[in-house]
C-alpha atoms as one frame of an Amber mdcrd trajectory, in Angstrom:
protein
  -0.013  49.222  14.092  -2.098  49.875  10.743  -4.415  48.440   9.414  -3.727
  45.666   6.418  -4.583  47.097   2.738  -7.602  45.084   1.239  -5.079  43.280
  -0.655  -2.718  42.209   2.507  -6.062  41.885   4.035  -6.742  39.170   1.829
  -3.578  37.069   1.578  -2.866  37.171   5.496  -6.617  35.336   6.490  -5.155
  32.078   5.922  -1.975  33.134   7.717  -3.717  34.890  10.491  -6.452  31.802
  10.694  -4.124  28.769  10.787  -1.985  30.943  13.771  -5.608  31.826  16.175
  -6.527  28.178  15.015  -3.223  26.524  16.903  -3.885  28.655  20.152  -6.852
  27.032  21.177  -6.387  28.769  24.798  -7.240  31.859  22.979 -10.616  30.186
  20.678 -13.365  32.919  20.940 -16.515  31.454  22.035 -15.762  28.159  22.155
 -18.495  25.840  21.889 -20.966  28.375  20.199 -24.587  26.771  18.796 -24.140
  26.438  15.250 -25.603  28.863  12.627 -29.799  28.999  11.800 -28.731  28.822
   8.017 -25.533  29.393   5.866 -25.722  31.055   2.503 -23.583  30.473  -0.519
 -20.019  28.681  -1.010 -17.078  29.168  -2.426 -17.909  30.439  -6.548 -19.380
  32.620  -9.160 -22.278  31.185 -10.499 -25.387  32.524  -8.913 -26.252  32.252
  -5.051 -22.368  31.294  -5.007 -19.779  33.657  -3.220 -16.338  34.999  -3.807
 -15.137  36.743  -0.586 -18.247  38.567   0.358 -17.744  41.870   2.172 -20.669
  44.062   2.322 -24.701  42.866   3.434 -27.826  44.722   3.815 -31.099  43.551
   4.926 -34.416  45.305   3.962 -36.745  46.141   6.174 -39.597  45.590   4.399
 -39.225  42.592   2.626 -36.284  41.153   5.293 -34.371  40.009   2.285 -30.573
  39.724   1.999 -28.399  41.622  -0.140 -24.781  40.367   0.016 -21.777  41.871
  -2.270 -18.462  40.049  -3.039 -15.409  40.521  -4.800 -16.762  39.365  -8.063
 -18.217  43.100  -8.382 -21.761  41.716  -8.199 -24.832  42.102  -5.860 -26.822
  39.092  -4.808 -30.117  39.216  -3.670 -31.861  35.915  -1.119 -35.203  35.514
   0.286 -34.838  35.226   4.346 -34.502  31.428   3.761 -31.514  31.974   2.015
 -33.015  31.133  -1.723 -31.175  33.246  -4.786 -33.625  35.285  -6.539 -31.175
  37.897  -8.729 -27.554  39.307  -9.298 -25.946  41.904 -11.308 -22.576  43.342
 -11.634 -21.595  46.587 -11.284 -20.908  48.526 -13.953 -16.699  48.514 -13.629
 -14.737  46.439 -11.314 -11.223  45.459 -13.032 -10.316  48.018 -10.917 -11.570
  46.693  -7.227 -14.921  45.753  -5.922 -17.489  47.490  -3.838 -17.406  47.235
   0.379 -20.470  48.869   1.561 -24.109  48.682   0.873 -27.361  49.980   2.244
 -30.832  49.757   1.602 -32.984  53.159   1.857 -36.698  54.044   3.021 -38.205
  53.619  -0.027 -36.059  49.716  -1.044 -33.373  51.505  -3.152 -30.050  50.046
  -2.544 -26.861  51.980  -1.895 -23.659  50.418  -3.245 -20.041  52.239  -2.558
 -18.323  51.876  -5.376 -15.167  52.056  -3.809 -12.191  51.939  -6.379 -14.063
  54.137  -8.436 -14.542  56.623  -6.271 -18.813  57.024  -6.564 -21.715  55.754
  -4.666 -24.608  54.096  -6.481 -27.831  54.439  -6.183 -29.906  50.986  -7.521
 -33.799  51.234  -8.316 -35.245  48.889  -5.557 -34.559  45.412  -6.629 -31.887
  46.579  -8.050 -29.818  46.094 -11.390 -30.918  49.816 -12.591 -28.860  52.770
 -11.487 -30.695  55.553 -10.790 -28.147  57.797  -9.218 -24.692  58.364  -8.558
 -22.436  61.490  -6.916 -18.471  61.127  -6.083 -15.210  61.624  -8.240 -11.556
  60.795  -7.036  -9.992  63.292  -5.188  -9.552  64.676  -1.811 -11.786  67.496
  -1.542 -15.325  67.999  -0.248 -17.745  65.453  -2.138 -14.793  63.730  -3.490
 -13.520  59.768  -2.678  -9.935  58.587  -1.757 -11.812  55.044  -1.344 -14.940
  55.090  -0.820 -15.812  52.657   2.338 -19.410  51.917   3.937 -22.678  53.865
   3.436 -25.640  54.185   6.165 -28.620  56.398   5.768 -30.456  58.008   8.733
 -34.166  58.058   9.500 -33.975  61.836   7.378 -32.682  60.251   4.133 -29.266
  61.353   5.120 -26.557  59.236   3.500 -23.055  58.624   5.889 -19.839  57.836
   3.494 -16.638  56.631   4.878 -13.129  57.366   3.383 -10.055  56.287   3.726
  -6.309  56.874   2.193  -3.653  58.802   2.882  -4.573  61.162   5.537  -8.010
  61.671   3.889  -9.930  58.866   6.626 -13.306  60.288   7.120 -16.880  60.250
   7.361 -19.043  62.816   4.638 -22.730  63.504   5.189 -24.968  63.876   2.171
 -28.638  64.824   1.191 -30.297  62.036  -0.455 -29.812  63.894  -3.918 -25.861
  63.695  -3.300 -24.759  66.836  -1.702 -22.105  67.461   0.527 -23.996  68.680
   4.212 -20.128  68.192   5.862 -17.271  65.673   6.938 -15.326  65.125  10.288
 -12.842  62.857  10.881  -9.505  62.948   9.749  -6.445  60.407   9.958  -5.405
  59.562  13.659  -5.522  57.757  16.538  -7.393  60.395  18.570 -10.373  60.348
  19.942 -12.702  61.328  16.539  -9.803  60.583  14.224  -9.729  57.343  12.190
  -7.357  54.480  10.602  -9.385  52.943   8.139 -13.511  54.014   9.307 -14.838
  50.806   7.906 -18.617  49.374   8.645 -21.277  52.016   9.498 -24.705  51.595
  11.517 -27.502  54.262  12.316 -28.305  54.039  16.336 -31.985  55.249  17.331
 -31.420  56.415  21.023 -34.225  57.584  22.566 -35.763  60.480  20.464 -32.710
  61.014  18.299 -30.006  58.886  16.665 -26.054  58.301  16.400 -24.170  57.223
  13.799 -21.757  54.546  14.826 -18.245  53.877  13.289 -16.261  50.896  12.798
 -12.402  52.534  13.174 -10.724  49.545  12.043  -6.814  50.254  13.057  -7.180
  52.131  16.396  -9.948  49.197  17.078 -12.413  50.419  18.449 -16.108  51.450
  17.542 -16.895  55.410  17.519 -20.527  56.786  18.855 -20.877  60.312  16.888
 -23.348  62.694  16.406 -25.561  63.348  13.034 -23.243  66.617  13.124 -20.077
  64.744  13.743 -19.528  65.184  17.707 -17.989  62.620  19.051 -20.050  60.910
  22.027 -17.986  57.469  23.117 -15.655  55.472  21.880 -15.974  51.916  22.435
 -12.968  48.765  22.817  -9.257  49.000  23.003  -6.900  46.450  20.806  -7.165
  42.822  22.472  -8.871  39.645  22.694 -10.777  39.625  25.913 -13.875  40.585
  26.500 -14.912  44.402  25.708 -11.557  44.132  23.482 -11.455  44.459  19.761
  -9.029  43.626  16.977  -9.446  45.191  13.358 -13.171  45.516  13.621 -14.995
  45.432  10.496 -18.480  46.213  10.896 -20.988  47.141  13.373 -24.720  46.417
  13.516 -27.556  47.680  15.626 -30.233  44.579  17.096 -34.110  45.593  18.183
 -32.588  45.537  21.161 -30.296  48.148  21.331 -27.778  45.577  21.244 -24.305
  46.260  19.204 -22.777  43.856  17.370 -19.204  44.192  16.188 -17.541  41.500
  13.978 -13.925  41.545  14.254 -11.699  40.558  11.482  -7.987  39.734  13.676
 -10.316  37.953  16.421 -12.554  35.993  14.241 -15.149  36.082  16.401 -18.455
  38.497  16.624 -18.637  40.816  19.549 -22.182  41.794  21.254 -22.386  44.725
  23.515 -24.848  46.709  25.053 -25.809  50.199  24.497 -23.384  51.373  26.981
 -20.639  49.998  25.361 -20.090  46.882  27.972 -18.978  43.515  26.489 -22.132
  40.770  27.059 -19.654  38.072  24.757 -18.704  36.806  21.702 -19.949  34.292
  19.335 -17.753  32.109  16.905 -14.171  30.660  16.659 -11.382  30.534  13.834
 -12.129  27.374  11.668 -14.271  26.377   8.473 -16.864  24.345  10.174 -20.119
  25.996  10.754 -20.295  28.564  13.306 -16.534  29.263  12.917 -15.423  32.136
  10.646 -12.238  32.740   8.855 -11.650  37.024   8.921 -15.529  38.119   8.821
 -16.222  41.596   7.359 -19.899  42.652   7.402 -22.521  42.145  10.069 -26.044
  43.398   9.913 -29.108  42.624  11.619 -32.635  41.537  10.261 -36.292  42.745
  11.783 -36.719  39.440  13.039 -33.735  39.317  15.125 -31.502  37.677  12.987
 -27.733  38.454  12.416 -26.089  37.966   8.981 -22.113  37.602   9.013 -20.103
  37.857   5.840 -18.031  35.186   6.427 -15.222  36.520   4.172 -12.367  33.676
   4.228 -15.193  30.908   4.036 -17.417  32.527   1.088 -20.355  32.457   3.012
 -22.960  34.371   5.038 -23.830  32.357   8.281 -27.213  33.628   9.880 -27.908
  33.409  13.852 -29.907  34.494  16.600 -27.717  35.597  19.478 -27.944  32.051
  21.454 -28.350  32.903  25.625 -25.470  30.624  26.081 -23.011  32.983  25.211
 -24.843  36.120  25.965 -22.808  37.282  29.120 -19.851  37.211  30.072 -18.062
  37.131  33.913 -18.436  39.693  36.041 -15.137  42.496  36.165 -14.315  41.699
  32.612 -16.764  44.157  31.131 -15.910  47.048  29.394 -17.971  50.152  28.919
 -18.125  53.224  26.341 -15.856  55.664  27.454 -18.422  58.899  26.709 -17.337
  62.028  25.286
């Protein structure tokens, strides 16, 4: 099965919704708390949303930057208060999908349809920087997916199209250090590498990959070995269904939000399923086909709630932290 195209993406949510929404036997996390805050509805004035799809907290200031399909950023305090926007500087074309903030607050936008990533001064509005052209060769950008950055400055870019799905590893300034990937269902191959995270284990760190169409999550290297590969195509628990995004907690926690389950996924660091938080719907706490996840320094999560134009921010609640015993399952390591 491949994945849906951003555009089929887009018109099947309500289809896909309304079908998970009439099987309640198969509602993911039934129940759940409700949300600590929700951010934006449906609109394009400021500290509204159309379709949001890529987040990033900072670090330092634990504010939220959220992008949408109106080819803006928005920036919100923690308490979910608009401060500023801007637009990118073309988007008639398609709108970003992936943004990170770096060391030193500048933010990181992949300008996907036009084949570049951004660099924004911090607080953004000002580009600074920008490396990429269309193409399929080294440097270059079929589509230009998610961007993480590694404790070394390091910037991760996924691609996908064609045959060209893969992950690129720059220096800060922009140049190419190498790629791995490649379209497949293989171990280390990709359909569609989606959301990225940076994993600190221990004294070194992993780069983790959303692989959207083969769903599962991929554990790699900073030299692009593969390490584990995480969920198999389902709905229970340790299962995955066009995942999105994936986001690292204090913890060592994973969280995985999952755009055909509509539903967020928490594992451990060994890959084993400790349960899911949401259900299909449009009441608080519910999500309609979420995209990005990422997690704050305080423990918070923040889910681009893509068919609801929203972000809904939670603290993992203990009531759905675990899940029965036999139905876990683990990272299968490399």
């Amino acid at each position: 099965m491949g994945c849906p195209s951003s555009a089929s993406l887009v018109a099947g949510a309500g289809i896909l919704l309304g079908a998970l929404t009439s099987c309640s036997g198969d509602r993911a996390g039934e129940g759940a708390p409700k949300p600590l805050l929700v951010v934006g509805s449906k609109g394009t004035s400021p500290g509204k949303l159309l379709h949001p799809r890529a987040l990033a907290v900072d670090p330092g200031t634990n504010r939220l930057y959220a992008v949408d399909r109106s080819g803006r950023v928005q920036l919100f305090t923690a308490e979910g208060t608009h401060v500023l926007e801007w637009r990118l500087p073309e988007h008639k074309q398609g709108q970003p999908v992936g943004i990170a903030v770096e060391a030193d607050g500048s933010v990181l936008v992949s300008d996907t349809h036009y084949h570049r990533i951004l660099r924004y001064a911090p607080g953004g509005s000002r580009i600074i920087a920008q490396w990429g052209s269309e193409g399929t060769g080294p440097g270059q950008f079929t589509f230009v997916r998610d961007v993480a950055v590694d404790s070394e400055g390091c910037v991760y870019a996924g691609d996908y199209g064609g045959l060209n799905d893969r992950i690129q590893k720059f220096t800060r300034g922009g140049d190419l250090l190498l790629e791995w990937g490649g379209r497949g269902e293989e171990p280390g191959r990709f359909q569609r590498p989606e959301g990225m995270a940076v994993e600190r284990r221990g004294a070194g760190e992993t780069i983790l990959v959303a692989d959207c169409a083969n769903h599962r999550v991929q554990r790699f290297t900073r030299d692009g070995r593969l390490v584990a590969v995480i969920g198999r195509l389902g709905r229970g628990a340790g299962e995955l269904r066009y995942p999105q995004s994936v986001a690292v907690g204090r913890d060592g926690s994973l969280f995985v939000s999952e755009w055909g389950n509509n539903r967020i996924q928490r594992f451990d660091a060994a890959g084993r399923s400790l349960g899911t938080w949401g259900a299909p719907g449009r009441a608080e706490g519910e999500l309609s086909t979420p995209w990005d996840i990422a997690t704050g320094p305080d423990d918070r999560i923040y889910v681009a709630d893509y068919g609801n134009h929203r972000v809904q921010v939670l603290r993992w609640p203990e009531s759905v932290s675990s899940v029965a015993p036999g139905s876990r399952r683990g990272a299968r390591e490399r």
